[in-house]
C-alpha positions in Angstrom: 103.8 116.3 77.9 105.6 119.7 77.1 109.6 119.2 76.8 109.7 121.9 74.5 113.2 124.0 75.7 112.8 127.6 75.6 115.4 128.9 72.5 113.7 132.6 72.9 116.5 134.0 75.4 119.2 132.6 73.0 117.8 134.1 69.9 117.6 137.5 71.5 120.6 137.6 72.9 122.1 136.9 69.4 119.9 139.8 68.2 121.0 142.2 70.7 124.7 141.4 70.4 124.5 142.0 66.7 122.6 145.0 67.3 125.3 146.1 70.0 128.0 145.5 67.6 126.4 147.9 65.0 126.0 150.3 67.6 129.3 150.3 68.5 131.2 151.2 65.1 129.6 154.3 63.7 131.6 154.5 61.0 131.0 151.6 58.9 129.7 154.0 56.1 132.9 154.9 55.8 134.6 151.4 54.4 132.8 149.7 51.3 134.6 146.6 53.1 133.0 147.2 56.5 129.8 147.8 54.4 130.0 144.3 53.3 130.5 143.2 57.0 127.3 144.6 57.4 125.4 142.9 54.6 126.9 139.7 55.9 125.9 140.5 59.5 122.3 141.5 58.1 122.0 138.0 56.7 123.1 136.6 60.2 120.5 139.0 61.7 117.6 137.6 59.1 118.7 133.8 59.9 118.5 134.5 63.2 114.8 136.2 62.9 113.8 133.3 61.0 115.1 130.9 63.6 113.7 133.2 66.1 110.3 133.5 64.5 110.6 129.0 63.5 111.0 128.9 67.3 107.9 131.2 68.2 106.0 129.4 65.2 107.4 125.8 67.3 105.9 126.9 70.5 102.7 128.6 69.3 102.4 125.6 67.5 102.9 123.3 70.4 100.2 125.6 72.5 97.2 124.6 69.8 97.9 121.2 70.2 97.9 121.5 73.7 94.9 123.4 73.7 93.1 121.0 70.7 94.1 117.8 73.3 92.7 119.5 76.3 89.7 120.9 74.3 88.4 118.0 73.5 89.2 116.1 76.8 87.7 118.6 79.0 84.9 118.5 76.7 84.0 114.7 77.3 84.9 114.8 80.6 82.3 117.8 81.5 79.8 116.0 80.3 80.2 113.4 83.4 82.3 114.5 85.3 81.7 112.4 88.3 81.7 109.0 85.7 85.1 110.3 84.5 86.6 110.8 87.7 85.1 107.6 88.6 88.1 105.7 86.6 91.2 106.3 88.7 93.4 106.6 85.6 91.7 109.9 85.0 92.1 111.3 88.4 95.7 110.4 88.4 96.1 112.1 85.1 93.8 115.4 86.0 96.5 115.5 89.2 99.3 114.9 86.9 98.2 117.5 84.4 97.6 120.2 86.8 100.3 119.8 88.9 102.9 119.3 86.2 102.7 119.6 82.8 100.2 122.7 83.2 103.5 124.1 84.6 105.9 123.3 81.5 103.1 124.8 79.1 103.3 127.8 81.9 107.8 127.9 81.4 106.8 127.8 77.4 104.8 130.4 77.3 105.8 132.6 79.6 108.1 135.1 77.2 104.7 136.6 76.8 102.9 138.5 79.4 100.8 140.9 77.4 97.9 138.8 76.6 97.0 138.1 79.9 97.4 134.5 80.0 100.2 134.1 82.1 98.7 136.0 84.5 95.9 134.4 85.2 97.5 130.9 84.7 99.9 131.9 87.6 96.8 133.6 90.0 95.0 130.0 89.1 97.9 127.8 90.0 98.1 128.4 93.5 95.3 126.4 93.4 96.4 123.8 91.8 97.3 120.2 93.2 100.7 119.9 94.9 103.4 117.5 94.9 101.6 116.1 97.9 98.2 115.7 96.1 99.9 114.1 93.0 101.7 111.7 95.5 98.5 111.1 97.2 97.0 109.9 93.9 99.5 107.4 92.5 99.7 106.5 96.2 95.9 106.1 95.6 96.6 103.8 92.3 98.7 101.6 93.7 96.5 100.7 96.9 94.0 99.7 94.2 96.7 97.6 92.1 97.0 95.8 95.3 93.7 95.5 96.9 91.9 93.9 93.4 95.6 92.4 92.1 95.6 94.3 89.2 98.2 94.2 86.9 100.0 97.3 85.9 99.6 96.3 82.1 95.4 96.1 82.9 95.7 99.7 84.2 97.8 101.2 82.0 95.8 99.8 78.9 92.3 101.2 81.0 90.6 97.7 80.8 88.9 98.0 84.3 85.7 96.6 84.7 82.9 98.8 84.0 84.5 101.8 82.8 82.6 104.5 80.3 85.8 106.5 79.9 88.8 104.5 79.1 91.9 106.1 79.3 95.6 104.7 78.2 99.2 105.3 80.6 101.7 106.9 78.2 105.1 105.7 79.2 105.9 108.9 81.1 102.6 108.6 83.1 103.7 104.7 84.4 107.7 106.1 84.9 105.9 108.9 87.1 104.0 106.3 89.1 107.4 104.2 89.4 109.4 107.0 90.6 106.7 108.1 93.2 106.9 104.6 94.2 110.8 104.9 94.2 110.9 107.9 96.6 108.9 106.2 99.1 111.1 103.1 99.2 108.9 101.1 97.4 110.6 99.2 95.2 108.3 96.2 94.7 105.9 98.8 92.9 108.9 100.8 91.4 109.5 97.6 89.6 106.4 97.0 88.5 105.6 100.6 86.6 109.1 100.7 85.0 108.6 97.5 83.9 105.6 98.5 82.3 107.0 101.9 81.0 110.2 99.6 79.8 107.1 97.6 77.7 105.3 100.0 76.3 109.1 101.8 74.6 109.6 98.3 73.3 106.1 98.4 72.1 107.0 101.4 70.0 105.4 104.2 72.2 106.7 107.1 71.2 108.3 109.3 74.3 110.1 111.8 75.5 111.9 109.3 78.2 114.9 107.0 76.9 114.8 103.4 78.0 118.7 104.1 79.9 116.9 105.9 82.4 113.7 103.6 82.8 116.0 100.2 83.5 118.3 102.2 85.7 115.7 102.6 88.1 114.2 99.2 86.7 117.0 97.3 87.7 118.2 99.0 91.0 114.6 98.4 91.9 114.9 94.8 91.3 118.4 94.7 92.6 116.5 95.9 96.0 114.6 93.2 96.4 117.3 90.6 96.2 117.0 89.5 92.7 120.7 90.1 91.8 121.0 88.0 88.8 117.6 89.9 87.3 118.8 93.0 88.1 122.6 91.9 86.4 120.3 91.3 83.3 118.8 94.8 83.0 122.2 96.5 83.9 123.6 95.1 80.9 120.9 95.8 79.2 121.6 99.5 79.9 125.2 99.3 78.5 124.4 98.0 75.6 122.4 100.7 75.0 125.4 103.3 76.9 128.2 101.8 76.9 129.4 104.7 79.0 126.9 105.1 81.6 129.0 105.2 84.8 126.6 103.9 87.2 125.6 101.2 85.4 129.0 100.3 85.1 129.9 100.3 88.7 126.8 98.4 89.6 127.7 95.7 86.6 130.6 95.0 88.6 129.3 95.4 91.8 126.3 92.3 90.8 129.0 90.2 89.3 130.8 89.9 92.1 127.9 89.5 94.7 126.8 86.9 92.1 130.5 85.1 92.1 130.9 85.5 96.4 127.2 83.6 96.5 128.1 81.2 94.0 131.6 80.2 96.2 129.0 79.7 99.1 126.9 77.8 98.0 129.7 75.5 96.8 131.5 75.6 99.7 127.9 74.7 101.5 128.0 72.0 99.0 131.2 70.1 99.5 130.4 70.8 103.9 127.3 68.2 102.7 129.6 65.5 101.1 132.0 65.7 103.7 129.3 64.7 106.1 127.6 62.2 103.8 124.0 64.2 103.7 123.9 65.9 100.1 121.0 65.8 98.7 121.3 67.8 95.4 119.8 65.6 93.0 116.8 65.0 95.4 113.8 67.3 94.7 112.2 68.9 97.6 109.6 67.7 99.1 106.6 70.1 99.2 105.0 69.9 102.6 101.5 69.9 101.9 99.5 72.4 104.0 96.0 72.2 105.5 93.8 74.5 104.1 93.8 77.2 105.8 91.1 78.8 107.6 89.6 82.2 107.7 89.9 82.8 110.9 93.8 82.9 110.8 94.4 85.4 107.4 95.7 88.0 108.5 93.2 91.0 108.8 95.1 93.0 105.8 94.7 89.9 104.0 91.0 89.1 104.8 89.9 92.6 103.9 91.5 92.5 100.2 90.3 89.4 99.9 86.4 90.6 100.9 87.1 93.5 98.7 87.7 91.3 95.8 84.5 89.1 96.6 86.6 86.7 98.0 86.5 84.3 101.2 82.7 85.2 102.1 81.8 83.0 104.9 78.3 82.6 104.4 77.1 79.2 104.0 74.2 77.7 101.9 72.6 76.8 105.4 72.5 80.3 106.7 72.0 81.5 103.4 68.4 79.7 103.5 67.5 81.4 106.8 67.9 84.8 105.2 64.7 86.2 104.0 62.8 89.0 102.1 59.7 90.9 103.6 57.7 93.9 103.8 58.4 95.9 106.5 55.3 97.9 109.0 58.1 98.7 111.6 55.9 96.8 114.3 52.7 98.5 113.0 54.0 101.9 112.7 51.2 104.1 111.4 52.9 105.3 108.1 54.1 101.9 107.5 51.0 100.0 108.0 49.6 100.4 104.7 52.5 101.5 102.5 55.3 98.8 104.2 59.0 99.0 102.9 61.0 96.1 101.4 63.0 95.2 103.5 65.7 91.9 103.3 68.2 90.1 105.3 71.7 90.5 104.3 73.6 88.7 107.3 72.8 87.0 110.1 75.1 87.4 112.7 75.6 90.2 113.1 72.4 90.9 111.9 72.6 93.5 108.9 69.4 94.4 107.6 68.6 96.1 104.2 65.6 98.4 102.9 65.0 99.0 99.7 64.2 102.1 97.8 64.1 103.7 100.8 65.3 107.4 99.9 63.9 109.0 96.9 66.4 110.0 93.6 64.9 114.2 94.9 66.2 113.9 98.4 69.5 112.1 97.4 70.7 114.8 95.3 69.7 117.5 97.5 71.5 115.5 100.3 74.8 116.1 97.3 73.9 119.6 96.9 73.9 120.6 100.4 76.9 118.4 101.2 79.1 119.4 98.5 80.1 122.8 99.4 81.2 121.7 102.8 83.1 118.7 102.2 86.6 118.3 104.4 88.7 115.6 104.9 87.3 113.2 107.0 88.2 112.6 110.7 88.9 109.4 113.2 88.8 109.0 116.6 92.4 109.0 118.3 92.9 106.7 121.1 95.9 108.6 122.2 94.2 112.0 122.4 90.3 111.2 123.0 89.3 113.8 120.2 88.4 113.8 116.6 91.6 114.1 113.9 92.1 114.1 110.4 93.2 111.0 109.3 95.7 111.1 106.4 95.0 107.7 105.1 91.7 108.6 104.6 90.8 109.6 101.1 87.0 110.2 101.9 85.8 113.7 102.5 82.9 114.5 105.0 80.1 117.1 105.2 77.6 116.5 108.5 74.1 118.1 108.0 71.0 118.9 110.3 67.6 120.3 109.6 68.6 123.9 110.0 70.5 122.8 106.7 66.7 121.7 105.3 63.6 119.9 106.6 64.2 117.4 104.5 67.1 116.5 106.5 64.3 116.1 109.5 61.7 114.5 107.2 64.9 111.2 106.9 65.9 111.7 110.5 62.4 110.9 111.2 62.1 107.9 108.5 64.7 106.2 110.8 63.4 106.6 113.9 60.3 105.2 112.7 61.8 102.3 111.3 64.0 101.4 113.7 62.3 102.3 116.7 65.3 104.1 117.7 65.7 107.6 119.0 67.3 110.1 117.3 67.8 112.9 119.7 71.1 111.6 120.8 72.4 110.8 117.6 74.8 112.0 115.4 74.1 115.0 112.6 73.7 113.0 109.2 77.3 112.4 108.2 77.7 112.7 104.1 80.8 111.0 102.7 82.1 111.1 99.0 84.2 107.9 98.7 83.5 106.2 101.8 85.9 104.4 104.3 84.1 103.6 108.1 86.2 103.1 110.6 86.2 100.3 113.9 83.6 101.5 116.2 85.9 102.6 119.4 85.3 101.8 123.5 84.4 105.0 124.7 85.8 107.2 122.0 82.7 109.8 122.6 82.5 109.6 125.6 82.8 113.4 125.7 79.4 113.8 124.0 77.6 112.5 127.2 75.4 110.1 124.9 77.1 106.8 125.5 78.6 105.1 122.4 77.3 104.4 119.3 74.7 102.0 119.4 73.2 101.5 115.8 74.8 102.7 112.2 72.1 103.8 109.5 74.0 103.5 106.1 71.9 105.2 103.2 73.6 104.1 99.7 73.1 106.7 97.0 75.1 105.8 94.2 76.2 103.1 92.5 79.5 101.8 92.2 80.6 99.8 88.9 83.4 98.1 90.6 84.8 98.2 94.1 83.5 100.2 97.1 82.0 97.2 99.5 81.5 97.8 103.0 83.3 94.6 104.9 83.6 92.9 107.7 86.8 91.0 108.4 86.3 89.2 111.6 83.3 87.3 110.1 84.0 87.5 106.5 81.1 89.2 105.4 80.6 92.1 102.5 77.6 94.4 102.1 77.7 95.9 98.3 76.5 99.6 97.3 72.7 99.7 96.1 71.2 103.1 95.2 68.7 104.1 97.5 69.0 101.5 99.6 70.0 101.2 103.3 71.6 98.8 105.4 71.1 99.3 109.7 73.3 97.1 112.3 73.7 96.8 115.9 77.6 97.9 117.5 76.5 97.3 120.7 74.9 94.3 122.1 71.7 94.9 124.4 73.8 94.4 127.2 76.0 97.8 126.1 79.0 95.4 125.4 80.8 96.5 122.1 79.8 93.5 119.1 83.6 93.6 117.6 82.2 91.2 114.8 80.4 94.5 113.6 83.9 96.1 113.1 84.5 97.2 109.4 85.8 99.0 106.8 85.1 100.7 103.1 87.0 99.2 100.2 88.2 101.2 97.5 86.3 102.3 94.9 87.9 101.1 92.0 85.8 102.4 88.9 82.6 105.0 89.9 81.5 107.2 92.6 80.6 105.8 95.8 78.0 108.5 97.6 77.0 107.5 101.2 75.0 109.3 104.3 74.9 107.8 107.5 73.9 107.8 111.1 75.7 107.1 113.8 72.7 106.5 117.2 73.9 106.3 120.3 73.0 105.0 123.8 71.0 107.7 125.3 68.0 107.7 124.9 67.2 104.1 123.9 66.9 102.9 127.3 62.8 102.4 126.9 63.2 101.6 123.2 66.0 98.4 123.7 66.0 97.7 127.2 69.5 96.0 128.2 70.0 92.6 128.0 70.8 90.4 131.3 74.0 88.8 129.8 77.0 90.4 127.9 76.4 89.1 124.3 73.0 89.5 124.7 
C-alpha cells in the first residue's frame, strides 16, 4: 500500500517564497548586513532543496519498489493466469490493487507529467474496477467464507485446499473486507475481518492502520450484535491505547450502563422467582434432546451449503448398488456401434447420467476461444416481466454460440442428438459460462420462443475445479462434481410435460480454480416422435 503524503507542493512553495522575498528587495547589495541575510537565506534555500530533492528521492524510491513488487507478481501470475485467479485471495487483491492503491501510486506521482506516465495511467484507469467491482469481490469472499465455513484466519493465511498460488491478507487487506462488510450492515462479517486484522497487528504485522481504528469498528461491530459485555472489553481496550478518543469514551459509558440496567433486571427477575417460590438458579438447564433432524426440513439455504461442502448427500448404499457403468451405442446408433462411449450412472432419481471423455481437449479450447470475446453477464428469467434480465447475484458470465460461429459447434450439436436421441432444432444456441451458476428451471418462462419449455439440459464440463464448483440439487440432496470432458444429461420435464421440480438446482461457488462449462438447454418441440408423452403426470 502507498500512504506516502505528497511534501512536493510544500517544498516549492518554500522555494518560491524565498525566491519572492529576494525578488522583492533589490537592494540587498547595498548592506553587508542584508548580505548576510542572504547567505543565511541561501542556506535555508539549500536545506530546503535537499529536503526537496530527500522527498523526490522518498517517492522515486517508493515507485521501484512498487514496481519490483508488481514485477515480479505480474510475472508469476502471467504465467497462469487462469490458476492464479483461480484462488479468490488473488482476485480480491488484483480488484483491490487496481481500484485503489494503483490510484495512490497515481496521487504520488503525479507532480510529473512529462514522462508520459501519468498520462497513460489516467487514459488506462477508466478502465479500471470500481468501487462496485471491488465490493462485488469481497462480497464474493465472504459468500465463500460462509458457503465452505471457512475461517477468516484460513483465508487470510491462503491455506485453501488445492491452491498453486498462495497468497497472504495483509492487515489492511482483512480491515478493507471488514469495512465493506460494515457499509453493508453486516456486522457479523465486520467482526470477523477486524478481528482478524486486530490478530495479525498483535502478531507483529507491520501496517500502515493503528489498532484504535480496527477495535473501534471491532467492537461497535460486536456491540451490534448484542454482545455488550464483549464489546465493553474491546472499548477499553481502545482507551488504553487513547485515552482521549471521544467516541470510545461515550460508548464506554454508554455499555456500562446498558450492562448495570440488564444486570438490575435480571435481579429484579430473580427476587419475582423467590417471591413465588419457583427459582431455579442453581438448577442446570435441562437440554431438550432433539430428534435428528431430517433432510427434508433444512432449510434450502441450508441444504445447498451443506451439498456444496459434500455434506448431507442422500444417496444410500442400496441405491448406490443399482448405479452402474457401461458402454454406451445410443440404441445402435451407427457412429456408436463400434466405437461406444463410457457412459455411468450418477443418480437415480432423477436420473442424471454421465459420459465420459466425451469432448476432445481441441474442441474445448476452441469452445474458450470463441466464447471469450463475447462474454456478458449472465441473465435469468424474471417472473415478473416474462423476459430475460441480468441477474446481479450472478457472478457467472455467458457467451451463446452456433455453427455460424464454427462447424465445430454443429459437429457437438450433432454428438448430442445422437446420443440422446433428442432433437436439436428447437433447442437453445450452446450457452458457454465461465464460473457457472444454473438457475430453477421456470413454468413457462420461454414461452415466447414457441418451443415449449426446456425439456433436457446437456452439461459439458471442461475444466477442473480443485475445490468447490458442484452442481446440486437441494430437494433430493444430491451433488454432481466437475470432470473434464465429461458430461452429465437430465430430464426437467417428465414424459407427461409436467415440470420434475426434484431436477431444480444450482452451481456452488468455486472456491479455488476455474470452473468452464457449455451447455444445452432442449426443449419440447420437436421431441414429440422422439419421447412420446407419458399417460400419467410423473410419468
Amino acid at each position: 500500500m502507498l500512504w506516502i503524503r505528497m511534501e512536493l507542493p510544500c517544498w516549492c512553495l518554500l522555494l518560491l517564497s524565498c525566491l519572492q522575498s529576494l525578488s522583492a528587495h533589490n537592494d540587498f547589495f547595498t548592506s553587508i548586513g542584508q548580505m548576510t541575510d542572504l547567505l543565511y537565506t541561501e542556506k535555508d534555500l539549500v536545506t530546503s532543496l535537499k529536503d526537496y530533492i530527500k522527498a523526490e528521492e522518498s517517492k522515486l524510491e517508493q515507485v521501484k519498489r512498487w514496481a519490483d513488487k508488481l514485477d515480479s507478481l505480474t510475472a508469476t501470475a502471467t504465467q497462469d493466469p487462469e490458476g492464479f485467479l483461480g484462488h479468490p485471495v488473488n482476485a480480491f487483491k488484483l480488484m483491490k490493487r487496481l481500484n485503489t492503491e494503483w490510484g495512490n501510486l497515481e496521487s504520488l506521482v503525479l507532480s510529473d507529467t512529462t514522462d508520459g506516465f501519468i498520462s497513460n495511467l489516467t487514459i488506462q484507469r477508466q478502465h479500471f474496477p470500481t468501487d462496485e467491482d471491488q465490493t462485488g469481490a469481497a462480497k464474493a469472499l465472504l459468500r465463500l467464507q460462509d458457503t465452505y465455513r471457512l475461517d477468516a484466519n484460513t483465508i487470510s493465511t491462503g491455506n485453501l485446499p488445492g491452491v498453486k498460488h498462495k497468497s497472504h491478507m495483509t492487515v489492511e487487506d482483512c480491515y478493507e473486507l471488514g469495512k465493506i462488510a460494515y457499509s453493508e450492515v453486516d456486522y457479523y462479517h465486520t467482526e470477523l475481518w477486524m478481528a482478524q486484522a486486530l490478530k495479525q497487528l498483535d502478531d507483529g504485522e507491520e501496517s500502515t492502520l493503528d489498532k484504535v481504528t480496527v477495535l473501534d469498528y471491532l467492537s461497535y461491530a460486536i456491540y451490534q450484535q448484542g454482545e455488550i459485555e464483549r464489546a465493553l472489553e474491546y472499548t477499553k481496550r481502545l482507551l488504553e491505547l487513547d485515552p482521549e478518543h471521544q467516541r470510545a469514551k461515550g460508548n464506554l459509558k454508554y455499555f456500562e450502563f446498558q450492562l448495570e440496567k440488564q444486570k438490575k433486571a435480571a435481579d429484579a427477575e430473580t427476587e419475582k422467582q423467590k417471591e413465588q417460590g419457583t427459582t431455579n438458579t442453581t438448577e442446570k438447564k435441562k437440554v431438550k434432546k432433539r430428534s435428528p433432524k431430517t433432510f427434508s426440513l433444512i432449510p434450502e439455504r441450508k441444504k445447498y451449503e451443506m451439498l456444496c461442502r459434500g455434506e448431507g448427500i442422500r444417496m444410500t448404499p442400496r441405491r448406490q448398488s443399482r448405479l452402474f457403468c457401461r458402454y454406451y451405442d445410443s440404441n445402435r446408433n451407427p457412429k456408436y456401434v463400434l466405437g461406444p462411449v463410457k457412459q455411468q450412472d450418477e443418480w437415480d432419481r432423477p436420473y442424471i447420467v454421465r459420459y465420459l471423455d466425451i469432448i476432445s481437449d481441441a474442441e474445448m479450447e476452441r469452445i474458450k476461444q470463441l466464447a471469450k470475446p463475447r462474454l456478458r453477464r449472465a441473465t435469468v428469467h424474471d417472473p415478473q416481466t416474462g423476459k430475460l434480465t441480468t441477474a446481479q447475484y450472478r457472478v457467472s458470465k455467458s457467451a451463446w454460440l452456433t455453427g455460424y460461429d464454427d462447424p465445430m459447434i454443429d459437429t457437438i450439436n450433432q454428438r448430442i442428438e445422437d446420443l440422446t436421441g433428442l432433437e436439436m432444432d428447437t433447442a437453445e444456441e450452446l450457452q458457454v459460462k465461465s464460473y457457472f451458476k444454473v438457475v430453477k428451471d421456470e413454468p413457462d418462462a420461454f414461452k415466447e420462443l414457441g418451443t415449449g419449455n426446456r425439456i433436457a439440459t446437456w452439461l459439458f464440463y471442461m475444466s477442473n475445479v480443485s475445490a468447490g464448483g458442484a452442481t446440486v440439487f437441494p430437494d433430493v440432496g444430491a451433488a454432481v462434481w466437475p470432470q473434464k470432458g465429461t458430461a452429465v444429461f437430465w430430464y426437467n420435464l417428465f414424459a407427461s410435460g409436467e415440470g420434475d421440480y426434484s431436477t431444480r438446482h444450482a452451481a456452488c461457488p468455486v472456491l479455488v480454480g476455474n470452473k468452464w462449462v457449455s451447455n444445452k438447454w432442449i426443449h419440447e418441440r420437436g421431441q414429440e416422435w422422439r419421447r412420446p408423452c407419458g399417460l400419467s403426470e410423473a410419468e
